[in-house]
FINUBA-169301 format. One record per atom (N, C-alpha, C, O, CB): residue in one letter; x, y, z. Coordinates in steps of 0.2 Angstrom, whole numbers, plus 5000, padded with zeros to 4 digits. Glycine has a CB too. Example, Ala and Ser with C-alpha at 12.3 -4.5 7.8 and 13.67 -1.06 7.14 Angstrom:
! residues 2
A506649725039/A506249785039/A506649845039/A507149835042/A505749785045/S506449895035/S506849955036/S506450005039/S506750065040/S507049975029/
//
This chain:
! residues 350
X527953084905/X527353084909/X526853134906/X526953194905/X527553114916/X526353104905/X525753154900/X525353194907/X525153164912/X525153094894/X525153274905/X524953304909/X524353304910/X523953284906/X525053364908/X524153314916/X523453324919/X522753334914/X522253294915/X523553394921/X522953394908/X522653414907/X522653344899/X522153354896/X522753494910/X523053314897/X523053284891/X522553224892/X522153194889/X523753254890/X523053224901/X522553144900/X521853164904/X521753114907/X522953074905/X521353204905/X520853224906/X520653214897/X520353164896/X520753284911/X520753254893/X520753254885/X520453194885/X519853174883/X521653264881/X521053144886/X521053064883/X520553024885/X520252984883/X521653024885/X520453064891/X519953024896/X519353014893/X519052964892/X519753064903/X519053094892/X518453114887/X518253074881/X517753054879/X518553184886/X518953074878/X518953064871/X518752934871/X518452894868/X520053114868/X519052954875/X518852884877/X518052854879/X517752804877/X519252884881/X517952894883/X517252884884/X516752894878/X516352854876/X517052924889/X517152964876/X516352964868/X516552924865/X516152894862/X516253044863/X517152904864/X517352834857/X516752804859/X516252794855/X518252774856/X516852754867/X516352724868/X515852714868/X515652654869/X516352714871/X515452754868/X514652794867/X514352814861/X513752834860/X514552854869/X515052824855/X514652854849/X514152824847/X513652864846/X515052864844/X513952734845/X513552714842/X512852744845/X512452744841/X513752664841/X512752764850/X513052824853/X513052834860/X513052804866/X512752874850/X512952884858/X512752934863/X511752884863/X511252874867/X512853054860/X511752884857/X511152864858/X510952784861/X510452754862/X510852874851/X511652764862/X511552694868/X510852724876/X510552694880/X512652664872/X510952774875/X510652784882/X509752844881/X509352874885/X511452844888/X509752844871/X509252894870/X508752854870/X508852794870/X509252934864/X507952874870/X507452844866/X506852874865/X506752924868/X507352774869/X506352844861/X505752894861/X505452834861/X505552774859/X505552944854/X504852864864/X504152854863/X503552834857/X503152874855/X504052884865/X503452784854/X503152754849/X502352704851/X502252644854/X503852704845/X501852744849/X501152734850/X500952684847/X501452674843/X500652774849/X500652634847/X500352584843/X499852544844/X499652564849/X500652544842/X499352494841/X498952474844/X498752404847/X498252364845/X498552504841/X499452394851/X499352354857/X499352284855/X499152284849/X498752364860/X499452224857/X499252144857/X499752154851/X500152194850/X498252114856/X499652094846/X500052064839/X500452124837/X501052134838/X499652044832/X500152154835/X500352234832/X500852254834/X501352254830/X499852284833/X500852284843/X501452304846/X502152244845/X502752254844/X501352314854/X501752184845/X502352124846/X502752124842/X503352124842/X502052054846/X502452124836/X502552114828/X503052144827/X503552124825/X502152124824/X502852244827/X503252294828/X503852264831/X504452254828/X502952344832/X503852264837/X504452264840/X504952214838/X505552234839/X504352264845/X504752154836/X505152094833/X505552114827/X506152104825/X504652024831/X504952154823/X505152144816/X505452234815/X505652244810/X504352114810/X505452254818/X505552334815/X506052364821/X506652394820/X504652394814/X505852364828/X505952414833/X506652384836/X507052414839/X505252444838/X506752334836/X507252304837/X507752294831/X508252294833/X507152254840/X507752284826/X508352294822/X508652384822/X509152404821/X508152264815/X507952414823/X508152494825/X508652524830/X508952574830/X507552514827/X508452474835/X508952494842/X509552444840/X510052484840/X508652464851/X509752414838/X510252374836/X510652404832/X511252394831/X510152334834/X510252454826/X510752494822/X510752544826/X511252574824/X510752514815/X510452574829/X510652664832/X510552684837/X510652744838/X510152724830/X510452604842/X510852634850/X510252674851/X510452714855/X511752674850/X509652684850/X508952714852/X508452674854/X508152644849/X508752754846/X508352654857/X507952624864/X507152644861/X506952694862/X508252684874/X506852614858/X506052604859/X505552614863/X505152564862/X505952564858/X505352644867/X504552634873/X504252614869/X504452634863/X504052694877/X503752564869/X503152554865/X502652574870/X502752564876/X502952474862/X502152594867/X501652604870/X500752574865/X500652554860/X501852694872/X500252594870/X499852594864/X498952624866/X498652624872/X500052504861/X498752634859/X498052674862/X497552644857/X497652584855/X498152764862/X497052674856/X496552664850/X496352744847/X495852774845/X495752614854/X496752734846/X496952824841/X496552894843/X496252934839/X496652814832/X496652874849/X496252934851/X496453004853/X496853024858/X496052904857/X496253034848/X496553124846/X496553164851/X496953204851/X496153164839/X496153154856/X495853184861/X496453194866/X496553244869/X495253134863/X496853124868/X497353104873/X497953144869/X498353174873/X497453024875/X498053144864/X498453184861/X498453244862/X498853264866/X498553184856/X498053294860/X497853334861/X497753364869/X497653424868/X497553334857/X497653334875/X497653354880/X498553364881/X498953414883/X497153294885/X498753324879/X499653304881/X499853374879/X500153414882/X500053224875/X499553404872/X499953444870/X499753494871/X500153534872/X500053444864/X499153534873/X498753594878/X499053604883/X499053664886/X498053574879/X499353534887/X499553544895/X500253554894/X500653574898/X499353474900/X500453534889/X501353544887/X501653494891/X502153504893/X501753614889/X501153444892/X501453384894/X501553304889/X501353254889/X501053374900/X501853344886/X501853284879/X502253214879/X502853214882/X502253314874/X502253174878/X502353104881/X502353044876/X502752994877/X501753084888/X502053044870/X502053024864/X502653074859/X502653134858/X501253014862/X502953034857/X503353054851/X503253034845/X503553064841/X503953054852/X503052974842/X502752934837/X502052904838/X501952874843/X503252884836/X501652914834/X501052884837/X500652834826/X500752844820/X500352984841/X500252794830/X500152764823/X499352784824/X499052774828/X500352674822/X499252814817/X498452844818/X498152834810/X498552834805/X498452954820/X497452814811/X497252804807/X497052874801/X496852924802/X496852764810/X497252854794/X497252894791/X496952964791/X497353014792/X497252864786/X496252974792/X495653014794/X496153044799/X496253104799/X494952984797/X496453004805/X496853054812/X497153104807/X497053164807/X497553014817/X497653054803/X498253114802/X497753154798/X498153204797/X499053074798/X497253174795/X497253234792/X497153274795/X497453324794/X496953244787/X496453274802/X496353314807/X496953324810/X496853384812/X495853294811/X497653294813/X498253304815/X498653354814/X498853394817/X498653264814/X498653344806/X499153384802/X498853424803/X499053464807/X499353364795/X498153464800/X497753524799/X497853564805/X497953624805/X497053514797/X497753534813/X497753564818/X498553594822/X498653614827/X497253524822/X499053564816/X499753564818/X499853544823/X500253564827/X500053624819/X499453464826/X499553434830/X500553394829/X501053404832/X498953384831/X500353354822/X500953334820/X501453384815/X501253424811/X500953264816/X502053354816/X502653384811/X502453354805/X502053314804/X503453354814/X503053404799/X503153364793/X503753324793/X504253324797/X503153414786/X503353274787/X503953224787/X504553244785/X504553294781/X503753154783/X505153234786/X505853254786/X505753244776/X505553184774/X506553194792/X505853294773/X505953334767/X506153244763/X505853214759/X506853414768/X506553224765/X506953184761/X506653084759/X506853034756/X507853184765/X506253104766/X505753024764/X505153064760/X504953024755/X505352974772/X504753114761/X504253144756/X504353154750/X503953144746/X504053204757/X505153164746/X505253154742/X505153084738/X505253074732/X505753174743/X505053044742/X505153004739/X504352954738/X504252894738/X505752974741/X503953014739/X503252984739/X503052954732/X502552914732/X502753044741/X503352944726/X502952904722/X503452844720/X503652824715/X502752944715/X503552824727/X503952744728/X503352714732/X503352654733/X504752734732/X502952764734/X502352724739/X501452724737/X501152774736/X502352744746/X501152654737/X500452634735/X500152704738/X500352734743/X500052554738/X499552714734/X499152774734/X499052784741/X499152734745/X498552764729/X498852834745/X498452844751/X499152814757/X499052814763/X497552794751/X499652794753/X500252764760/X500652824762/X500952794766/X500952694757/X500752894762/X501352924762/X500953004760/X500853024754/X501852894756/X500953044766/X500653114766/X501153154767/X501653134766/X500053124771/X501153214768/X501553274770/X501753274777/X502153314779/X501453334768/X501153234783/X501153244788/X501353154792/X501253144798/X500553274789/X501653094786/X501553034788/X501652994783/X501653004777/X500853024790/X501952944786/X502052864780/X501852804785/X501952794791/X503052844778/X501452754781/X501052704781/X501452654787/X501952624786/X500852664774/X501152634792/X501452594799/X501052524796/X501252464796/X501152634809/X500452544794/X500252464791/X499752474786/X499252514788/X500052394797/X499652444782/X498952434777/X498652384777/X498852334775/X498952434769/X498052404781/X497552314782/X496852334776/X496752394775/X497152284794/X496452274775/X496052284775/X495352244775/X495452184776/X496052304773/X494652274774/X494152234776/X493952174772/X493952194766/X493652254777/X493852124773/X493852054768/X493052024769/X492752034773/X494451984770/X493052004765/X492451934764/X492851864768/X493451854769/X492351914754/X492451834770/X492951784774/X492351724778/X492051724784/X493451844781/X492251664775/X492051594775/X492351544778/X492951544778/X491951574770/X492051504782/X492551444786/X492351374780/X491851364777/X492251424796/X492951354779/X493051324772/X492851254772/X492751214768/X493851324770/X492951254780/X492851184781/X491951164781/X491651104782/X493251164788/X491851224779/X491151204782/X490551244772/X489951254772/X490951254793/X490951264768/X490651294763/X491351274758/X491851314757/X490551384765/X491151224754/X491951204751/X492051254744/X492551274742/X492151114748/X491351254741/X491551324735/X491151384737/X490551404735/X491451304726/X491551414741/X491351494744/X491151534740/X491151524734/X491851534745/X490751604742/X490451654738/X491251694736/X491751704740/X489851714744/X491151714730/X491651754728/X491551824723/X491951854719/X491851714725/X490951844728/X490751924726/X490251924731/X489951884734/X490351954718/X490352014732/X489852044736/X489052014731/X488652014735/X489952154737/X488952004728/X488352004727/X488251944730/X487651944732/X488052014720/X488751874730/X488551814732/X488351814741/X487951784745/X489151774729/X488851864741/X488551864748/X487951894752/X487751894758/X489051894751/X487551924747/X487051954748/X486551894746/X485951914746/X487052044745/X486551834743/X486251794739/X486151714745/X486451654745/X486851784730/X485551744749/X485351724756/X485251624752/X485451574755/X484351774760/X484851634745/X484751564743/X485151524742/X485251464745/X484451564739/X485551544738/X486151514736/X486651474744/X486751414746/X486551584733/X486851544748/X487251534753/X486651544759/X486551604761/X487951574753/X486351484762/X485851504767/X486151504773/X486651464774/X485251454767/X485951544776/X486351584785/X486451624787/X486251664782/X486951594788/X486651644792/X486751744794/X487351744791/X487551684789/X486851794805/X487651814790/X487951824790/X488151894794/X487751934797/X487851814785/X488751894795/X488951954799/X489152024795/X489452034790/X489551914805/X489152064799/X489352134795/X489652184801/X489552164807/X488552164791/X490052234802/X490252274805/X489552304805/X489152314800/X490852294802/X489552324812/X488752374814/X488952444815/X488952474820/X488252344823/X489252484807/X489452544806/X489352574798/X489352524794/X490052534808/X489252634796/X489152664788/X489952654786/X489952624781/X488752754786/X490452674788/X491052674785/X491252594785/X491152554790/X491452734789/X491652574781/X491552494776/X491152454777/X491252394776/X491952464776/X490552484778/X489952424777/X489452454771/X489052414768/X489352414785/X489552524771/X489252544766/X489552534759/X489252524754/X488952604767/X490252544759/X490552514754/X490652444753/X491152434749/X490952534753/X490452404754/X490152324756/X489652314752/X489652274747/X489852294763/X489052344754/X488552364751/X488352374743/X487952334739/X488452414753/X488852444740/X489052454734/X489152384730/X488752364726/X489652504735/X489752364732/X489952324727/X489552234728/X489652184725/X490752334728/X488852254732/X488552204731/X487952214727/X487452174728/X488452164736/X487952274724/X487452294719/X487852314714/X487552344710/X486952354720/X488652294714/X488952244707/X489252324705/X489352334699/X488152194700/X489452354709/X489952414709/X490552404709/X490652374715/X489852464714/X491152414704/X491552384705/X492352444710/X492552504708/X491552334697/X492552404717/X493052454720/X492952524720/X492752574724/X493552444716/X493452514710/X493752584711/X493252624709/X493452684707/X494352604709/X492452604707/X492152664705/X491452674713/X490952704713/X491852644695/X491652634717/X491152654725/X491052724725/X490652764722/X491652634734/X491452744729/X491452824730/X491152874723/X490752924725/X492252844732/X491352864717/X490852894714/X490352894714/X490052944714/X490852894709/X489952824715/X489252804716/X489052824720/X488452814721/X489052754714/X489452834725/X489152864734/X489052904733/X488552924736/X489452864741/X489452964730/X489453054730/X488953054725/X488953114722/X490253104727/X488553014722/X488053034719/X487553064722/X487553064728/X487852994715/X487053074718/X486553114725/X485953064729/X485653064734/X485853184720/X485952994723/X485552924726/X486152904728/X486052844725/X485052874720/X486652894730/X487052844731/X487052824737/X487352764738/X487652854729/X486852864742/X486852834750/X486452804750/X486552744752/X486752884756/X485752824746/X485252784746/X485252724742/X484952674743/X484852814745/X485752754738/X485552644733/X486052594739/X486152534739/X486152634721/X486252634742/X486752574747/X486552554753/X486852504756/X487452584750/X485952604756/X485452564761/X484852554759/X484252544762/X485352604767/X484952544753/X484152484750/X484552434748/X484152394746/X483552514744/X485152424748/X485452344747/X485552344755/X485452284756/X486152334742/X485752374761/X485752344766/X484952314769/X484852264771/X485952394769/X484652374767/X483652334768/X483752264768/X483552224773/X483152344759/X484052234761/X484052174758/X484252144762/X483752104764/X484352154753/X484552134765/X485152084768/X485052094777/X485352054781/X485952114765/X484752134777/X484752154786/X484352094790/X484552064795/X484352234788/X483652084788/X483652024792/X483951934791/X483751884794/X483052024792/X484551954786/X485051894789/X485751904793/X486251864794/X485251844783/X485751974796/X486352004797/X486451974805/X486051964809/X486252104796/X487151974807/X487251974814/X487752034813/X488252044810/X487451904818/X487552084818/X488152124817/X488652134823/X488452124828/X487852194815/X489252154822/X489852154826/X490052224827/X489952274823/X490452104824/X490252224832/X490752284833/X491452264836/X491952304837/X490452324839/X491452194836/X492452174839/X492652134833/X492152104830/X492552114849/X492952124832/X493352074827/X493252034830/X493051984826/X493852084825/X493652014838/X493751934842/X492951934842/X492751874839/X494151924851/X492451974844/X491651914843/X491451904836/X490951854835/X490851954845/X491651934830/X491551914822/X491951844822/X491651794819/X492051984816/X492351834824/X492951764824/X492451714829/X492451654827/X493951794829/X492251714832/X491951684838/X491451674835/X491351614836/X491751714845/X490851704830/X490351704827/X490351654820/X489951614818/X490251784826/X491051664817/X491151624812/X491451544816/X491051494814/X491751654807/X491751534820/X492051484823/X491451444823/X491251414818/X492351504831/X490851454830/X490351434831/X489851414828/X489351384830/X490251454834/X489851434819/X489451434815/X488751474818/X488351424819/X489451374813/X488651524819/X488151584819/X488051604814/X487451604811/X488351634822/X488751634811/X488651644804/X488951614801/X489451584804/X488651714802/X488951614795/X489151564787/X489851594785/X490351574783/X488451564779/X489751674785/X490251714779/X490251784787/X489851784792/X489751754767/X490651814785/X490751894788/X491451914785/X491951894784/X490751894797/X491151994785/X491752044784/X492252024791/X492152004797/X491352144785/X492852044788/X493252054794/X494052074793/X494352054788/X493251964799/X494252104796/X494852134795/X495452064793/X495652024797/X495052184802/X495752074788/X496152014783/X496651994790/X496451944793/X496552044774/X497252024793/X497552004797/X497551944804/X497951904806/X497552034797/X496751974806/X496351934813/X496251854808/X496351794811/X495151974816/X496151854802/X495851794798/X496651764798/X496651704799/X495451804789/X497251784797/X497551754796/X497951734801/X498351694800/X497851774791/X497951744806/X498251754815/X497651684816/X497951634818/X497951854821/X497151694815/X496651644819/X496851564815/X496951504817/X495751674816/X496951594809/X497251524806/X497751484805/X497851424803/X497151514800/X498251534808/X499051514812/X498951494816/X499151444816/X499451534814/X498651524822/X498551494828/X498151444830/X498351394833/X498451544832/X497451454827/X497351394830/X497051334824/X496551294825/X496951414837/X497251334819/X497351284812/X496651274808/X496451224806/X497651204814/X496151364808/X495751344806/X495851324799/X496251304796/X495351374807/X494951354796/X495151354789/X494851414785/X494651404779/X494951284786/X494751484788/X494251544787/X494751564780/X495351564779/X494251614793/X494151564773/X494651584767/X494451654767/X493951684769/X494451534758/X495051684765/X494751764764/X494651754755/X495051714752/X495551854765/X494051784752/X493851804748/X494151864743/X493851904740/X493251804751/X494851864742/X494951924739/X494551954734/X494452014733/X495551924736/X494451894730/X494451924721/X493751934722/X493451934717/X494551844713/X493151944729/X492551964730/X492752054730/X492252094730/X492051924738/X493352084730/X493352144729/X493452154737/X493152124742/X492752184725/X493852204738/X493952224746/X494452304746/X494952314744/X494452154750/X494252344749/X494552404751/X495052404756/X494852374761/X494152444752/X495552434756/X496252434762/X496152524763/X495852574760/X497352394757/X496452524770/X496452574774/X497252574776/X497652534776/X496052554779/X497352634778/X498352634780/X498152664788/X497552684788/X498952714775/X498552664793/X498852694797/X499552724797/X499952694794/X498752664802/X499552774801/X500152814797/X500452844804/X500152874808/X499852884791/X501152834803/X501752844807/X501652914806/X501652944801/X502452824803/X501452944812/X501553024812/X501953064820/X501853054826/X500853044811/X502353114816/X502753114821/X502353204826/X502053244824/X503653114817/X502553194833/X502253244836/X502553294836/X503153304837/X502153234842/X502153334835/X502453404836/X502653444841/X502253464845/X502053434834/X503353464843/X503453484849/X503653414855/X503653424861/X502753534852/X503853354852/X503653284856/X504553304859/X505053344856/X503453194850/X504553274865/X505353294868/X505753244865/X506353234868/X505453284877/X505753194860/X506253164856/X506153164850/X506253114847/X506453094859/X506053194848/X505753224840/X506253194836/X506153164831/X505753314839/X507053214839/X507653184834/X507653124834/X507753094829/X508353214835/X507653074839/X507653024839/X507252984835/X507352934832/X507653004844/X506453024835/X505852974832/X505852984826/X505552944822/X505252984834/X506353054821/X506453064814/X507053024813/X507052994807/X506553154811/X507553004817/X508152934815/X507852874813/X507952844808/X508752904822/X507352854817/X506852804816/X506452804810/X506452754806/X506452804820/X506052854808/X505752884803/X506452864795/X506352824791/X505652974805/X507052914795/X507252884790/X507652814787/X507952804782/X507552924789/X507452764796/X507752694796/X507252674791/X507352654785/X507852644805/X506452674795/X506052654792/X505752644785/X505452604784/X505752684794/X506052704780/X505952734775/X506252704769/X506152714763/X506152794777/X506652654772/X506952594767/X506552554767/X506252534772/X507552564769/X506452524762/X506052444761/X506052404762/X505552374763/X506052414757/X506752374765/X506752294768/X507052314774/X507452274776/X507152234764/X506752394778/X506652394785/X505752394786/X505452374790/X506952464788/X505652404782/X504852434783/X504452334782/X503952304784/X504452514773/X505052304778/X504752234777/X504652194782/X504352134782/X505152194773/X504952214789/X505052164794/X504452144798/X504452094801/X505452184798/X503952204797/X503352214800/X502952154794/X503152104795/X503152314800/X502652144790/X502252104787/X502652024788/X502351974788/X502052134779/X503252034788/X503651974789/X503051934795/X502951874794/X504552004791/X502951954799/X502851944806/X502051944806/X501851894808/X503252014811/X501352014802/X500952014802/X500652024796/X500952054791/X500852034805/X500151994796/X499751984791/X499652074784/X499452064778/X498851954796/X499752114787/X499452194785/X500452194782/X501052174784/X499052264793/X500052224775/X500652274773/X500952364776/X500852384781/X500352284766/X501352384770/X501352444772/X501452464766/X501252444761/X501852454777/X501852524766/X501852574761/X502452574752/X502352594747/X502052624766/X502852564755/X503352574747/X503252494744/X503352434746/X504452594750/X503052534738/X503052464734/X503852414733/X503852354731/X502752484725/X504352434735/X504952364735/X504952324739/X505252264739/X505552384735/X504652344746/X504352264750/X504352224748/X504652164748/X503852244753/X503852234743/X503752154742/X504552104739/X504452044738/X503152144736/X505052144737/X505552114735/X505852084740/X506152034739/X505952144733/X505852094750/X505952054753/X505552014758/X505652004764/X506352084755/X505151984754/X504551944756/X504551874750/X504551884744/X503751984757/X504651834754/X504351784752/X503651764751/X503251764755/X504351764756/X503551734744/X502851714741/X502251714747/X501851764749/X502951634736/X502351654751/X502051664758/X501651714760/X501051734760/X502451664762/X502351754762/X502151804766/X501651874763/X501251904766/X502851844768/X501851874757/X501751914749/X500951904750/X500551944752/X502151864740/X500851844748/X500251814748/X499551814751/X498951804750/X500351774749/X499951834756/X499251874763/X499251934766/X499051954771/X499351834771/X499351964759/X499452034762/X499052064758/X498952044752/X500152054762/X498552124761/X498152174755/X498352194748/X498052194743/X497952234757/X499052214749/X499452264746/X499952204742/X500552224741/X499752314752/X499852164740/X500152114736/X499852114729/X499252114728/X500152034739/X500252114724/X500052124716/X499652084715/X499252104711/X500552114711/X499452034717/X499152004715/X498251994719/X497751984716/X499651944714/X498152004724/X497852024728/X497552114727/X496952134727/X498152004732/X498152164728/X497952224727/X497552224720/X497252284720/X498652254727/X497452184714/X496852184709/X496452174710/X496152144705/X496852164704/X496052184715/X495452174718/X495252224720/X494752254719/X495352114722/X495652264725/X495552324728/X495452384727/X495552404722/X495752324730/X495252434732/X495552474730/X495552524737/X495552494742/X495152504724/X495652594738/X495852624744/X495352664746/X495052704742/X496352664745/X495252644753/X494852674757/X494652764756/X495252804757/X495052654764/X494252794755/X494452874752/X494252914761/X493752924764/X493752914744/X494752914761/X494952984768/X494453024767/X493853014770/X495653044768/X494553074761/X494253144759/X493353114763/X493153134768/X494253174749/X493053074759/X492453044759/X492053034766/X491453034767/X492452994755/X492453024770/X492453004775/X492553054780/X492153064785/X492852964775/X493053104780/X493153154782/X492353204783/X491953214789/X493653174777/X492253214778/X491553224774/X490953224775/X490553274776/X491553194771/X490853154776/X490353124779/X490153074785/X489753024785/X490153094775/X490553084788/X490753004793/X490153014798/X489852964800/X491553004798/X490053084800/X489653094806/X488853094806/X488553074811/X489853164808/X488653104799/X488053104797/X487953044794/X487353014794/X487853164792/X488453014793/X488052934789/X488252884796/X487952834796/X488652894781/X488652904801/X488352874806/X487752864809/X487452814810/X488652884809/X487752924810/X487052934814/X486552914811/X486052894814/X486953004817/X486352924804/X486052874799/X485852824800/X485252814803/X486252854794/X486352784798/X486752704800/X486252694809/X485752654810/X488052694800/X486552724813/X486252694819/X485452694821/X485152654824/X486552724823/X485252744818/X484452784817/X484152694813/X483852654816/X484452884810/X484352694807/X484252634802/X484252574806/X483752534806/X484852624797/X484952564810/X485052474812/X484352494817/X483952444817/X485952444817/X484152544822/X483752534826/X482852524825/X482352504829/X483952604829/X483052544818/X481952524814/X481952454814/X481452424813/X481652534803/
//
């Protein structure tokens, strides 16, 4: 007859067997993102094979990267995000103000497995999109294939559309006065260089329509408004899945990519849960599941080993594509964002 006190023992010991995968069948954190495809995508391709290995439960949630709502959360010590996806610029103001943690020691190590600007001390790349050139095919059968062509009203007669902002429009600009990528930003930190890139906007402004949403840039090209527009490479490739257009992105006209970056909160109440995720993530053909699903890359160059040509293919950050490009500069931006806005708006308004 086993005693009281054994089989309470056994009792215990039974339940945790039951729980170990775990204990974390009943944990979960909170993970920020930005909503519609994006969240979906995530969760198909990344946050669910995550709970499946670690018994850690996902919230999705989602915002438009607003540092502000963070930073109330953490002033009031009411913190409620524990992973948040912020655009690179976030995370440096983040990190600097000790909003976010450092990344756990043993994925930073292994920062030179990831494309430049993917992987900080405070962050690793949740996705790399970027801005494209982008014609409807069905209606322009051999496309402009440089910023300068697109600035070349005769040639290709129509509006064209532009983002109604200085940060990647002015590097749009640049390389349609035949700057190539990776030497923009030098020619901007020159002392003419703001100026040589709004006297090629001059040029081009009265054929401009300009946007501030992507869905009205997409609606703008659809309806033929405009002939060509910038537009974020993903929406181009979502639009042509869904509903069978024919918008070509323009790679080889030169295009800059941008990261958003996994960063984890500082003081967040599942901190451990969201760093198990963090080092799930940190593998390659976890991090692959996410482009599998959407059009934007991410960070460690062996993805691409578990993608399909296809998939490969429509991504910024694909070898063969990524020779066109180059990365958006934080620092520059950091820098200047606030004065060349207010420029830029002063300008669209003459």
């Amino acid at each position: 007859m086993i005693s009281k006190v054994i089989w309470t023992a056994l009792t215990m010991a039974a339940a945790t067997a039951g729980t170990t995968n775990g204990a974390a069948a009943e944990d979960s954190f909170t993970a920020v993102g930005w909503g519609g495809n994006w969240n979906e995508s995530y969760d198909q391709g990344v946050f669910q094979p995550f709970t499946k290995e670690s018994g850690i439960k996902v919230v999705l949630d989602e915002w438009e990267g607003e540092l502000a709502k963070l930073r109330a959360q953490i002033e009031s010590n009411s913190i409620v995000y524990d992973l948040v996806s912020t655009e690179a610029p976030g995370l440096e103001v983040g990190c600097a103000e000790g909003m976010f943690a450092k990344l756990p020691e043993a994925i930073y190590a292994q920062k030179d497995d990831y494309l430049p600007g993917t992987i900080h001390p405070c962050g690793i790349a949740s996705d790399t999109w970027a801005t494209v050139m982008v014609y409807d095919g069905d209606k322009i059968k051999d496309g402009p294939h440089s910023w300068a062509a697109f600035w070349d009203v005769e040639k290709f007669p129509g509006k064209r559309g532009l983002l109604g902002q200085a940060q990647y429009t002015l590097e749009n600009a640049m390389m349609a006065a035949g700057v190539a990528p990776a030497d923009v930003y030098t020619e901007l930190r020159k002392p003419d260089g703001v100026d040589r890139a709004f006297a090629m906007l001059d040029r081009i402004k009265p054929h401009v329509v300009w946007w501030t949403s992507s869905t009205k840039a997409l609606q703008n090209l659809s309806a033929g408004e405009v002939v060509m527009t910038d537009l974020y490479n993903a929406r181009v490739t979502s639009e042509n899945e869904k509903n069978k257009t024919n918008f070509v992105i323009a790679w080889d006209a030169g295009f800059f990519y941008g990261t958003d970056m996994w960063a984890l909160v500082k003081g967040a109440p599942h901190q451990a849960e969201a760093e198990k995720f963090l080092a799930f993530f940190a593998k390659p053909e976890n991090q692959a599941g996410f482009p599998k699903l959407y059009a934007y890359g991410v960070g460690h160059r062996q993805v691409s080993e578990y993608l399909t040509p296809e998939q490969l293919d429509r991504l910024p950050t694909s070898e063969k594509n990524l020779a066109h490009g180059a990365v958006y500069d934080t620092d520059f931006w950091a820098e200047n964002k606030e004065a060349l806005e207010q420029r830029f708006q002063a300008w669209l308004a003459q």
